[in-house]
Residue frames relative to the residue before (quaternion, step in Angstrom):
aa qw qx qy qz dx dy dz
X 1.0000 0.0000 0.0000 0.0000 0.00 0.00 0.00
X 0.6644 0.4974 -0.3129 0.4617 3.44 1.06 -0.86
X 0.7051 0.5132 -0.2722 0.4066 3.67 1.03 -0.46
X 0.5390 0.6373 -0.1642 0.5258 3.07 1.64 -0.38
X 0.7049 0.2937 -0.3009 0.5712 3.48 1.05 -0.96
X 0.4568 0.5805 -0.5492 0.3908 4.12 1.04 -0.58
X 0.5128 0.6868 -0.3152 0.4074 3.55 0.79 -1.64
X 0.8344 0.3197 -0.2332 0.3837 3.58 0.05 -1.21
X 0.3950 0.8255 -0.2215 0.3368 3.45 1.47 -0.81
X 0.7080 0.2924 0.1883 0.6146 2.91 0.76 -2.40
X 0.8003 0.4271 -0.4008 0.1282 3.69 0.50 0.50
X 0.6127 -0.6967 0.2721 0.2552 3.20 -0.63 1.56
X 0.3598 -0.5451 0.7164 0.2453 3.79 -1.49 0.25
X 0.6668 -0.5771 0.4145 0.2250 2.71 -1.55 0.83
X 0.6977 -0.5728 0.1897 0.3862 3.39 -1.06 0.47
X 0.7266 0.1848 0.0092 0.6616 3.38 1.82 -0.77
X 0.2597 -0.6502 0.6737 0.2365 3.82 -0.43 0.48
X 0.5313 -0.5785 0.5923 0.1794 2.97 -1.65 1.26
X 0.2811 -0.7304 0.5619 0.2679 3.65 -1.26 0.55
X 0.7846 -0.3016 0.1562 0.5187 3.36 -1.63 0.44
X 0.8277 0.2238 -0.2586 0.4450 4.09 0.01 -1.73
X 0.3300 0.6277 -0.6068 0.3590 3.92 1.00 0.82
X 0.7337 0.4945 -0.3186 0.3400 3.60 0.56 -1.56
X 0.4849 -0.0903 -0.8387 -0.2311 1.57 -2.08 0.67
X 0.5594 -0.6171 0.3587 0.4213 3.90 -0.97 0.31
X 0.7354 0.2871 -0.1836 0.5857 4.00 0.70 -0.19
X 0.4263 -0.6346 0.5719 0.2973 3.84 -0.72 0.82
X 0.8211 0.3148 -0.2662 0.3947 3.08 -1.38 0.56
X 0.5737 0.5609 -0.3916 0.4504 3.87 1.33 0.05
X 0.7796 -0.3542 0.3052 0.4167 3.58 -0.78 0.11
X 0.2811 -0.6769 0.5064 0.4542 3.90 -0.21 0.40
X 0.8086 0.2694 -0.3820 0.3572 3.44 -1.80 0.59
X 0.6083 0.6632 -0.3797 0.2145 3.21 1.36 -0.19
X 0.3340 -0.6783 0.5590 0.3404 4.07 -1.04 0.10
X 0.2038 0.7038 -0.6741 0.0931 3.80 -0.06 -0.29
X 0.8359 0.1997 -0.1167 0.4978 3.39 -1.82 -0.22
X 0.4169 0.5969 -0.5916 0.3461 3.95 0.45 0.48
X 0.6094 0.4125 -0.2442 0.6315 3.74 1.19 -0.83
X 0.6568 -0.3874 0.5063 0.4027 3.65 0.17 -0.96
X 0.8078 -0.4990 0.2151 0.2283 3.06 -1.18 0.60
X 0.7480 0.1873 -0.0482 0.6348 3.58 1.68 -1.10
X 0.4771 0.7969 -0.3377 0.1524 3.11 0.79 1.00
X 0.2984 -0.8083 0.5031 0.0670 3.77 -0.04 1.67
X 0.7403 0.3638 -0.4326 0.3641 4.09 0.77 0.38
X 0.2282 -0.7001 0.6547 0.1710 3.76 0.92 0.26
X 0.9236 -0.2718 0.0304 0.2686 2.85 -2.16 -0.11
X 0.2341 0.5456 -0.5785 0.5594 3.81 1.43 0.94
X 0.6463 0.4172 -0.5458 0.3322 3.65 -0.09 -0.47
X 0.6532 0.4348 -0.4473 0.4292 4.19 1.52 -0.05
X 0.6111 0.4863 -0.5513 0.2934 3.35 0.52 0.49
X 0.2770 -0.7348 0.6113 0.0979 3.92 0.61 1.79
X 0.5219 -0.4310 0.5876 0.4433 3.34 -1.99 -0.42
X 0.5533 0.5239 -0.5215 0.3840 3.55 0.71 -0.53
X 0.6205 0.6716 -0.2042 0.3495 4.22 0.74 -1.00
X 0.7684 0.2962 -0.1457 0.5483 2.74 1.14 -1.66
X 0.5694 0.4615 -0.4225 0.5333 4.14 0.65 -0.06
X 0.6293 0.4200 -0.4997 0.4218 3.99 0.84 -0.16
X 0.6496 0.5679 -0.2768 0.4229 3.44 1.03 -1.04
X 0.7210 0.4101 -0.3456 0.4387 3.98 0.97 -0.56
X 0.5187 0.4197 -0.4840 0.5662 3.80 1.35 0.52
X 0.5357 0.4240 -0.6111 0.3998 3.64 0.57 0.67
X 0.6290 0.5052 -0.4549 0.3771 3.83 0.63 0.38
X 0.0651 -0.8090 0.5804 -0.0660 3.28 0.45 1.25
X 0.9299 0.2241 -0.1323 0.2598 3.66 0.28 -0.88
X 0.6850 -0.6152 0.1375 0.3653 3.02 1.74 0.18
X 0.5815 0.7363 -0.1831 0.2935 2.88 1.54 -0.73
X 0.3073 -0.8691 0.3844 0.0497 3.40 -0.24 1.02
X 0.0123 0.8678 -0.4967 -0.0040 4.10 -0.28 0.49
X 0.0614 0.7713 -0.6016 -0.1987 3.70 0.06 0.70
X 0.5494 -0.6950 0.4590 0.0672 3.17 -1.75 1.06
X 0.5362 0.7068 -0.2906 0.3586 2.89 1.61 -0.69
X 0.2072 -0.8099 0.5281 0.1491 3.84 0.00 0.97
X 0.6389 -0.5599 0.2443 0.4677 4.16 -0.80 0.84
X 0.5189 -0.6634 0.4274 0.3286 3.12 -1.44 0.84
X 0.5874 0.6672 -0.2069 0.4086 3.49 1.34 0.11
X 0.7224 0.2722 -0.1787 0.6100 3.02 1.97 -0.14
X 0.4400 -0.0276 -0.8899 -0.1171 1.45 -1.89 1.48
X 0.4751 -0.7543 0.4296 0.1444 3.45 -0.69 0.57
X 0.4795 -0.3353 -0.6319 0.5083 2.63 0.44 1.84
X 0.6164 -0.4650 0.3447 0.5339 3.82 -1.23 0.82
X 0.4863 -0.4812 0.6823 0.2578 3.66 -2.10 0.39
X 0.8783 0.0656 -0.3227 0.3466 2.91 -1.90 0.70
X 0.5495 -0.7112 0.2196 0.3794 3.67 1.27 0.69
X 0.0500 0.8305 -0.5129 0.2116 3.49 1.15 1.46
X 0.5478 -0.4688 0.4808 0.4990 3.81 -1.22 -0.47
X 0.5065 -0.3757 0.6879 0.3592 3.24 -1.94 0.02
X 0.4699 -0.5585 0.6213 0.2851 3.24 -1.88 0.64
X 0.1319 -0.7809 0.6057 0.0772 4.01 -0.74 0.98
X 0.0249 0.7479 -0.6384 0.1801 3.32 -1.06 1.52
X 0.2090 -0.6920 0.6886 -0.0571 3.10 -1.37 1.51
X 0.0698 -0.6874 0.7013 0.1757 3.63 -1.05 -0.01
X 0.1819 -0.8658 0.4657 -0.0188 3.08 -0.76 1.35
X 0.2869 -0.8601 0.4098 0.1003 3.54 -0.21 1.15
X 0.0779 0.8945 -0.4318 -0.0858 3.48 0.20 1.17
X 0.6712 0.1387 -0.2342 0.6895 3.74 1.45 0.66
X 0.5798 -0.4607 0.4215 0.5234 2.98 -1.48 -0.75
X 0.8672 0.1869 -0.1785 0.4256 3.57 -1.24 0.88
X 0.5116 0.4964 -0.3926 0.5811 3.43 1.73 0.58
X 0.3233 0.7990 -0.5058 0.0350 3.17 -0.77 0.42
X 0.3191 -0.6828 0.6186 0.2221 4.47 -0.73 1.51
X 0.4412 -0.5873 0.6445 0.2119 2.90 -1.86 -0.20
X 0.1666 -0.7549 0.6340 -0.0204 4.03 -0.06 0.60
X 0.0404 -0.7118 0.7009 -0.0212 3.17 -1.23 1.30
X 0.0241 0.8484 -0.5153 -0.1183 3.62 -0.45 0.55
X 0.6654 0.1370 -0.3173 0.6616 3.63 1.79 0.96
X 0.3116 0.6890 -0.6504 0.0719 3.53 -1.21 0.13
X 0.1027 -0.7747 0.6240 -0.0026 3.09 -0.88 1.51
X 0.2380 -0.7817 0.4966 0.2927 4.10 0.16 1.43
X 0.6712 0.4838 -0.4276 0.3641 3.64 0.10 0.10
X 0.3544 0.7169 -0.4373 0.4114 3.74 1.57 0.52
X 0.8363 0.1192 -0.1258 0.5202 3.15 1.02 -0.98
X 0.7226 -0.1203 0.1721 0.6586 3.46 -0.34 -1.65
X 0.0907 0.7733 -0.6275 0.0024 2.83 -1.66 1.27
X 0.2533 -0.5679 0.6316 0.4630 3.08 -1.35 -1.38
X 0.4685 -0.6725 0.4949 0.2888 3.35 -1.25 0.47
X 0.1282 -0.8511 0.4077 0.3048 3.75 -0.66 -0.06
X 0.6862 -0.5203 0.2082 0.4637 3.27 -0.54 0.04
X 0.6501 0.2330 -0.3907 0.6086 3.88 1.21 0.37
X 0.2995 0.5787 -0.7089 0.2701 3.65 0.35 1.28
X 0.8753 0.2125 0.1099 0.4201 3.36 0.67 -1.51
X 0.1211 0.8126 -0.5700 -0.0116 4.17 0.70 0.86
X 0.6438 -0.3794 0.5407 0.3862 3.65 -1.94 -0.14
X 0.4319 -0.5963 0.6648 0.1263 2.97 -0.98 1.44
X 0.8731 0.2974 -0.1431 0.3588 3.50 -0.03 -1.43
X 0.5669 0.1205 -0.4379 0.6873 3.80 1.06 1.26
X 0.7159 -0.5290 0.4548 -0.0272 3.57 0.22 0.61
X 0.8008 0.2785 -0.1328 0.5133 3.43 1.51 0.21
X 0.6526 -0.5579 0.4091 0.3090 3.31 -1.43 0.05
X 0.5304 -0.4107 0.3969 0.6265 3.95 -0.82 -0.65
X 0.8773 0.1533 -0.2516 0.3788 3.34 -2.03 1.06
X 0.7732 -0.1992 0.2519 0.5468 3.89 1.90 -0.13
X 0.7624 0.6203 -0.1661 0.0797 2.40 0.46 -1.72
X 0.4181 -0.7792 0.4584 0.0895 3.73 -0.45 1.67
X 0.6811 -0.5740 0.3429 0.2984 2.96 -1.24 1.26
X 0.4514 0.6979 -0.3192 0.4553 4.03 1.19 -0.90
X 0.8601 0.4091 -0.0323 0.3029 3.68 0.89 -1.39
X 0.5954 0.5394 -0.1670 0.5716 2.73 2.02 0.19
X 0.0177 0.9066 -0.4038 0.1212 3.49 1.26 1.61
X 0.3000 -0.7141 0.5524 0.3083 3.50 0.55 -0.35
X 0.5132 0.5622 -0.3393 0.5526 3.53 1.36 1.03
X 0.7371 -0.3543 0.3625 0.4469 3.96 -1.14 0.14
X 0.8209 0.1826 -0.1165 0.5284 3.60 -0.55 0.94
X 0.4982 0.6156 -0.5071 0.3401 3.28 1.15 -0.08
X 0.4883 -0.6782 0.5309 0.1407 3.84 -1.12 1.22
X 0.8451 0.1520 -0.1793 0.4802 3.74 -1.00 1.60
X 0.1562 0.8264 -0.4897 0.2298 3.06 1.15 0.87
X 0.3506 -0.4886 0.6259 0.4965 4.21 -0.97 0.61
X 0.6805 0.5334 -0.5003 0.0455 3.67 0.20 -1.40
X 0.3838 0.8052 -0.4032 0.2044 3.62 1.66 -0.51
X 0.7329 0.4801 -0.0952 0.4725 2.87 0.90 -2.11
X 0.5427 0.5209 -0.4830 0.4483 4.16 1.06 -0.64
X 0.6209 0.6814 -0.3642 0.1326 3.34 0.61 -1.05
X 0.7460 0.1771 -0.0537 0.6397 3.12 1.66 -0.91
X 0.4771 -0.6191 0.5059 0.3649 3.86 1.02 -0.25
X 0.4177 -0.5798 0.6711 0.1975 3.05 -1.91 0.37
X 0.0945 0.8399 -0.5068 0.1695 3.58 -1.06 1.22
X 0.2293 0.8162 -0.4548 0.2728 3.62 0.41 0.64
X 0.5152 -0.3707 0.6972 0.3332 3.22 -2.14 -0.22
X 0.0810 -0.6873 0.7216 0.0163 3.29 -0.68 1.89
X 0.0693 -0.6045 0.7874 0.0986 3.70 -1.78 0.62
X 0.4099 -0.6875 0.5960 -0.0638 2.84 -1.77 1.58
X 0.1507 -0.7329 0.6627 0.0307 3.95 -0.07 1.31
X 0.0661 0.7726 -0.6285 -0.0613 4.08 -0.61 0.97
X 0.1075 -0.7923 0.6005 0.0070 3.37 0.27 1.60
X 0.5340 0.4809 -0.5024 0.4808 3.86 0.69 -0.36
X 0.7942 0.3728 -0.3101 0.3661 3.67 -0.02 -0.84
X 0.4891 0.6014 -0.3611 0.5183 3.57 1.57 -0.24
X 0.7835 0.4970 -0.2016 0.3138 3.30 0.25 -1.16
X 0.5560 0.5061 -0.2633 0.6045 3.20 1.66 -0.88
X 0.6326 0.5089 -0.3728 0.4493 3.74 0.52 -0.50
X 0.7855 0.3467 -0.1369 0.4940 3.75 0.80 -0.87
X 0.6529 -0.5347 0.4280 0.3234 3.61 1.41 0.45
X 0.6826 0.4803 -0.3665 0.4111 3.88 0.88 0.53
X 0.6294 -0.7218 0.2772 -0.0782 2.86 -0.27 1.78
X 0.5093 0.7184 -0.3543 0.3147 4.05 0.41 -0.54
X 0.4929 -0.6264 0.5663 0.2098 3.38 -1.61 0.97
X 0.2417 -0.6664 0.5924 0.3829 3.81 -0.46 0.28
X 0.7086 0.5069 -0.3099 0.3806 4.02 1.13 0.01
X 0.5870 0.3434 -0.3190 0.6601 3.23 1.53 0.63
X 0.4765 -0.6694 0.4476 0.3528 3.17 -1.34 0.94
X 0.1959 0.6932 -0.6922 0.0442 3.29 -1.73 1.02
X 0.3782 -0.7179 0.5728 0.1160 3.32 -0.53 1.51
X 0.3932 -0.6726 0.6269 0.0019 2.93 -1.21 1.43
X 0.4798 -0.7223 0.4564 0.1995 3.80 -0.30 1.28
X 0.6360 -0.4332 0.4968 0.4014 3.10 -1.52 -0.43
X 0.4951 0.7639 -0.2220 0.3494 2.43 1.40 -2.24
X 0.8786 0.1324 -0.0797 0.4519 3.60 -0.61 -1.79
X 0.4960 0.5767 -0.5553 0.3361 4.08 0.73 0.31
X 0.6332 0.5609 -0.2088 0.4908 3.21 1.26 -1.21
X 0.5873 0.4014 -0.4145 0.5676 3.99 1.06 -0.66
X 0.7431 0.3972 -0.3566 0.4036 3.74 0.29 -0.72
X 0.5928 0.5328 -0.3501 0.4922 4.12 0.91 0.09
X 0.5874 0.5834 -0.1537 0.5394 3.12 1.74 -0.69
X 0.4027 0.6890 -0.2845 0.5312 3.41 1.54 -1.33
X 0.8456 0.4391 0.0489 0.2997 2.72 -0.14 -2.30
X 0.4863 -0.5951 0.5294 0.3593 4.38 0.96 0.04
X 0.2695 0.8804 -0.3616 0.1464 3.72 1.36 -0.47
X 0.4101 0.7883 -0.4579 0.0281 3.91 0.01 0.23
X 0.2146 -0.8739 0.3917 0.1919 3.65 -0.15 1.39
X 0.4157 -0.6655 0.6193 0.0265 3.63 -1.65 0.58
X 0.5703 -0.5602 0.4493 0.3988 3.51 -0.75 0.93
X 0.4905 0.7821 -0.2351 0.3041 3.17 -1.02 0.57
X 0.6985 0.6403 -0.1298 0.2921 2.25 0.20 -2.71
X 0.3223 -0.6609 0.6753 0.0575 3.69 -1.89 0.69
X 0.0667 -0.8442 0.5270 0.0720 3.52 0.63 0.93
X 0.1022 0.5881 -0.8021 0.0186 3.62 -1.27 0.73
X 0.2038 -0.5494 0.8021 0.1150 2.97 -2.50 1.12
X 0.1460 -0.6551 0.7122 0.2054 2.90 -1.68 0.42
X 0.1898 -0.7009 0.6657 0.1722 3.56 -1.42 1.20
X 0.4002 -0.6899 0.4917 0.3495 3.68 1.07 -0.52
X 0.2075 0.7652 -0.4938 0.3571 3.22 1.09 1.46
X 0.6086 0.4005 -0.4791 0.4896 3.99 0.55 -0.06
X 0.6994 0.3934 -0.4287 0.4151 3.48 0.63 -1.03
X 0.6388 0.4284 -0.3942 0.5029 3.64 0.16 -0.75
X 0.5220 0.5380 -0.5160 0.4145 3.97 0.42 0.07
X 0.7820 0.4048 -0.1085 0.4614 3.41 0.43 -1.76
X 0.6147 0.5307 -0.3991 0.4256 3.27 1.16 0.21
X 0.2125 0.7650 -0.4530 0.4055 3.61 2.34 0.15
X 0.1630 -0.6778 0.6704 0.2544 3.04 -2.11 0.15
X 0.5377 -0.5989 0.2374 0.5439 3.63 -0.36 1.36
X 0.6879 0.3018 -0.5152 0.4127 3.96 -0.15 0.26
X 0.6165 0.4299 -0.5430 0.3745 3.62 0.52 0.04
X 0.6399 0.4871 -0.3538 0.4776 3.41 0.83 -0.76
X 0.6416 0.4223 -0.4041 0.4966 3.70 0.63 0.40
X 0.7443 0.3997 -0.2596 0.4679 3.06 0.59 -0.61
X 0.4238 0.4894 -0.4486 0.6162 4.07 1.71 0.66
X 0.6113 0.5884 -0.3672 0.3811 4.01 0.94 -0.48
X 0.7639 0.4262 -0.2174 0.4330 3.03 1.23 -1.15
X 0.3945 -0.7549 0.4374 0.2884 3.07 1.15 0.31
X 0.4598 -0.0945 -0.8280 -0.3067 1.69 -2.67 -0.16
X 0.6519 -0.4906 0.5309 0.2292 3.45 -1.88 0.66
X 0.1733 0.7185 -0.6538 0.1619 3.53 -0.71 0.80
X 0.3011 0.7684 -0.5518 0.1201 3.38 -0.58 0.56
X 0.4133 -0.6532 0.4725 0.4234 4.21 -0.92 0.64
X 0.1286 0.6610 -0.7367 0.0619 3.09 -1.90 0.56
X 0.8610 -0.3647 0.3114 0.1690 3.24 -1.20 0.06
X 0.4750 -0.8369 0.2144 0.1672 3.47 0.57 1.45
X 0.3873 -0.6973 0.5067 0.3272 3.71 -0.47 1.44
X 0.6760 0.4658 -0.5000 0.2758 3.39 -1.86 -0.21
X 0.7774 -0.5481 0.2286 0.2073 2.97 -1.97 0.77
X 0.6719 0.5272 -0.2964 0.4275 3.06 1.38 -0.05
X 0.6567 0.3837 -0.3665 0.5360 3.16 1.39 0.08
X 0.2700 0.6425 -0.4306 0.5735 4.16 1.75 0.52
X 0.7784 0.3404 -0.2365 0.4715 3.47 0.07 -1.75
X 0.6462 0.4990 -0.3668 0.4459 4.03 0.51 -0.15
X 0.7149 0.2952 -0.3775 0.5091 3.53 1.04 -0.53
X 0.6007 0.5639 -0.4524 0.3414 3.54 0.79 -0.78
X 0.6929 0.6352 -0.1206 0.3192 3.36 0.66 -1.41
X 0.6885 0.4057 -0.1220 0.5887 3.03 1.21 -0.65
X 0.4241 -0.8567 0.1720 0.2381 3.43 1.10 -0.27
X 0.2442 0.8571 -0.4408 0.1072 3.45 1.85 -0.22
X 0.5832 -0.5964 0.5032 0.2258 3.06 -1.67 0.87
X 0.6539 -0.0855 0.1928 0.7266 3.62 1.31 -1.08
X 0.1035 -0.6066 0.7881 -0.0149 3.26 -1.76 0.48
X 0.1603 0.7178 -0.6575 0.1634 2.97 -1.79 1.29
X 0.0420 -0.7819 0.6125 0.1087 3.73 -0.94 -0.16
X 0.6913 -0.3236 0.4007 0.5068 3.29 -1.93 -0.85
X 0.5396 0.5896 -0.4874 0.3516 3.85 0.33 -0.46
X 0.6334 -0.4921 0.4941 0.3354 3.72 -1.77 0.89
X 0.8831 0.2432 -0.0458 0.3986 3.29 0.52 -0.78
X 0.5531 -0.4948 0.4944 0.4525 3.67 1.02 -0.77
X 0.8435 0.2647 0.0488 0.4647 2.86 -0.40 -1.94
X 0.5177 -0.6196 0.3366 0.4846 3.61 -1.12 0.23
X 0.0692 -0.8432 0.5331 0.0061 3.97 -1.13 0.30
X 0.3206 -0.1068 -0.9374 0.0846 0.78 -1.83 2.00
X 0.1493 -0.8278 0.3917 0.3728 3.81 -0.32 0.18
X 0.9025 -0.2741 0.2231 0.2463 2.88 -2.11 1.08
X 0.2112 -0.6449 0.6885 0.2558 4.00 0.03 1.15
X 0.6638 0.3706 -0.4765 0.4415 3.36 -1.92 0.32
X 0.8479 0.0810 -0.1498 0.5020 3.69 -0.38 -0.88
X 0.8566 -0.3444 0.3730 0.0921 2.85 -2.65 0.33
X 0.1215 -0.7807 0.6069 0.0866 3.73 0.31 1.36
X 0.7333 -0.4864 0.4605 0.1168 2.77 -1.64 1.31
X 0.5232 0.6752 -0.3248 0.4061 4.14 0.68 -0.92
X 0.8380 0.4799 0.0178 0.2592 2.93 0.07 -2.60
X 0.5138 0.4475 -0.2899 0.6721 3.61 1.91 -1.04
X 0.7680 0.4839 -0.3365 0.2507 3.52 -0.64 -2.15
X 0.8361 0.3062 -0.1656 0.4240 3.80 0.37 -1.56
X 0.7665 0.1366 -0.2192 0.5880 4.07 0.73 -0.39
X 0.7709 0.2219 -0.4876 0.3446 3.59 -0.05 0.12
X 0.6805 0.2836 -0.3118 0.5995 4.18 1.09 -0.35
X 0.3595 -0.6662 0.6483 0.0820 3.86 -0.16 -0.02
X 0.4953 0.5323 -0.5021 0.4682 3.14 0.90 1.76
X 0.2696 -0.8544 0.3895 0.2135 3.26 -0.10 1.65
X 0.2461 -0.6478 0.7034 0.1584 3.63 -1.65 0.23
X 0.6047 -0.5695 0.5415 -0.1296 2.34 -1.97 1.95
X 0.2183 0.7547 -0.6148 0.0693 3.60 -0.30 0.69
X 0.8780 0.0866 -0.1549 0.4446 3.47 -1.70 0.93
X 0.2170 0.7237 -0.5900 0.2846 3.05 0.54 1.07
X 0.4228 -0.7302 0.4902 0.2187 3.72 -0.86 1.45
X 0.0581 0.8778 -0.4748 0.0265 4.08 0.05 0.80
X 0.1827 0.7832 -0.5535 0.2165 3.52 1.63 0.22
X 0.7292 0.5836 -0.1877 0.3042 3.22 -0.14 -1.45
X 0.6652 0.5274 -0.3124 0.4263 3.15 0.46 -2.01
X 0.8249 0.4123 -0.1915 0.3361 2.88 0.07 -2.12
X 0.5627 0.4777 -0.5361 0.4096 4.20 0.92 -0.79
X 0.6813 0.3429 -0.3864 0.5186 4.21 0.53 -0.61
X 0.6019 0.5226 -0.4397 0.4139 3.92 0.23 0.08
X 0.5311 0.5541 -0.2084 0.6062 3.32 1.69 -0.88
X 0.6516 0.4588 -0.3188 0.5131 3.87 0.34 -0.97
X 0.7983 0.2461 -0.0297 0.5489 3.68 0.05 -1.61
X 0.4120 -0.7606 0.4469 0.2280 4.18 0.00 0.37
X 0.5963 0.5688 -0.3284 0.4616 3.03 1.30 0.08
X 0.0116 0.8679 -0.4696 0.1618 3.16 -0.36 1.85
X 0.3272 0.5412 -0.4353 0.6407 3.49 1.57 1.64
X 0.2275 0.7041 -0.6575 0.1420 3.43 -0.75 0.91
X 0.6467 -0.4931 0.4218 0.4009 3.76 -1.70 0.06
X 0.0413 0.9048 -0.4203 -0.0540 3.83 -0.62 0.63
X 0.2858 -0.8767 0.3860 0.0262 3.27 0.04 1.39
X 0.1043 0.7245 -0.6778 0.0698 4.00 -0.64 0.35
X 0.0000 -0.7841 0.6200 0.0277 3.22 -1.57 0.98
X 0.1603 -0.8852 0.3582 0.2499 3.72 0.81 1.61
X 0.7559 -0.4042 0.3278 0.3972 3.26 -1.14 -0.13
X 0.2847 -0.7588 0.5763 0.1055 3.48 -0.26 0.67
X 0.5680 0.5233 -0.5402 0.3342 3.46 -0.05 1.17
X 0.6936 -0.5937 0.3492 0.2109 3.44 -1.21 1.56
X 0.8243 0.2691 -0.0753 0.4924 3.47 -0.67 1.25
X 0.3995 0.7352 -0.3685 0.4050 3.51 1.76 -0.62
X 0.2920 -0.8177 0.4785 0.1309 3.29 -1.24 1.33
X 0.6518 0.2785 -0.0433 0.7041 2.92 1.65 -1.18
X 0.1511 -0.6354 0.7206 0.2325 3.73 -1.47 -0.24
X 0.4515 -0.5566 0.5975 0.3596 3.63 -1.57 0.10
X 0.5870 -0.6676 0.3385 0.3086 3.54 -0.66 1.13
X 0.0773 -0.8407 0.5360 -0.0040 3.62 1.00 -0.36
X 0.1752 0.8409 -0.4548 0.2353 3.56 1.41 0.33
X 0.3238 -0.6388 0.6972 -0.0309 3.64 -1.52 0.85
X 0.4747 0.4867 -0.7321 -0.0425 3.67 -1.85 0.07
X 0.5098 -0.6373 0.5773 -0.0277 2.35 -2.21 1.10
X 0.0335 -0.8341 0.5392 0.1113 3.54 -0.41 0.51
């Protein structure tokens, strides 16, 4: 095991990353797909770009100390979206002045997370990332797409913040973060622009739609009556042109405040965002992440690159992880 993680440490990217109309990277794989770019048994996709060489530029972007946790309450949403569990918590008192904590539910994709790469596979080839078949995914030794992969070494990069909510308000565009509205290429790219924004292989993309605040700004029957769906919520626009921007650009992972990422429901006719990013490129996605904060001091000080830090959940077989997410300024 120890030779295995040294292995991952020390292994290089190719000399050149293939672009979007390059892929797929191996003939005969799915089209858009990346497999075998790592090799052959590989369970960190496009984490395999966050090198030490990446992740020691990105910790001299903490210059000032400042700290933001991302991690929005484990209590919200209230009731969970897409009709998940409630987190269940007991404090348990096993003397006087001793007291554990005792979950007897917790579903990490209730709140902030990351997706993994057996949250979400390709219906239409029928598989997981790199292949991998439902059969192989045991929640036992050897099981394939484990979170524990990614615990092993953490998530660490040069996170960049896209505040399309605070853009949009600035330019007179309107929109509910609780109704679907697909955020373009078009106006992400004006708001990175907005913003002095210029991304680097690598990169940790977060959007903000300003979906937690506008959540907590619910009254407990509206916020029940978003549980019961149907689920509609803005995010970031399917189709190939919004693929060719993440692919192309290279990001280790991408996430935001939105339930989903992407916009939802997505757009019949084009290319959802799920089915490519998590089983055919191994580039995880970030949902409900809490970015008030980040982004109101990213807003103050223009500087909207900072160190981001994530340590998933280290447990064997793990689909999802709580986001447990860090930036540094």
């Amino acid at each position: 095991m120890v030779e295995e993680q040294e292995q991952e440490q020390t292994r290089r990217e190719p000399s050149r990353l293939p672009t979007y109309a390059e892929l797929p990277v191996t003939a005969g794989n799915p089209p858009l797909c990346a497999w075998g770019l790592w090799g052959e048994r590989d369970e960190l996709g496009m984490l395999n770009l966050l090198t030490p060489e990446r992740v020691a530029r990105a910790a001299r972007l903490a210059r000032s100390g400042k700290r933001f946790g991302l991690n929005w309450s484990m209590e919200l949403p209230e009731p969970p979206l897409f009709f998940r569990q409630r987190t269940e918590h007991a404090v348990l008192n096993k003397r006087p002045f001793v007291n554990d904590d005792f979950y007897t539910a917790l579903n990490p994709q209730s709140s902030s997370h990351w997706d993994g790469f057996t949250h979400y596979g390709n219906a239409e080839h029928q598989c997981f990332f790199m292949g991998v078949q439902p059969a192989e995914i045991t929640g036992r030794p050897g099981t394939r797409n484990s979170i524990s992969v990614w615990a092993a070494r953490g998530i660490a990069g040069r996170g960049v913040l896209i505040d399309y909510r605070r853009w949009a308000e600035a330019n007179g565009i309107d929109y509910s973060p609780g109704q679907h509205e697909a955020i373009t290429m078009a106006g992400l790219l004006a708001a990175a622009g907005a913003q002095g924004v210029q991304f680097q292989t690598g990169d940790i993309l977060l959007v903000r739609t300003g979906f937690t605040a506008w959540y907590e700004s619910l009254t407990a029957e509206a916020r029940a009556a978003l549980a019961k769906g149907p689920h509609t919520f803005a995010g970031v626009a399917q189709g190939h042109e919004t693929l060719r921007f993440l692919w192309d650009n290279h990001f280790a992972a991408v996430g935001g405040d939105a339930p989903s990422f992407e916009a939802w429901p997505p757009t019949p006719g084009l290319p959802a965002l799920h089915p490519t990013l998590l089983p055919l490129w191994g580039m995880p996605i970030g949902e409900m992440f809490n970015l008030e904060e980040l982004a109101a001091d990213c807003a103050r000080d223009g500087v909207y690159e900072f160190l981001l830090t994530s340590e998933p959940l280290n447990k064997l077989g793990g689909v999802a992880t709580p986001a447990n997410a860090l930036a540094i300024k």
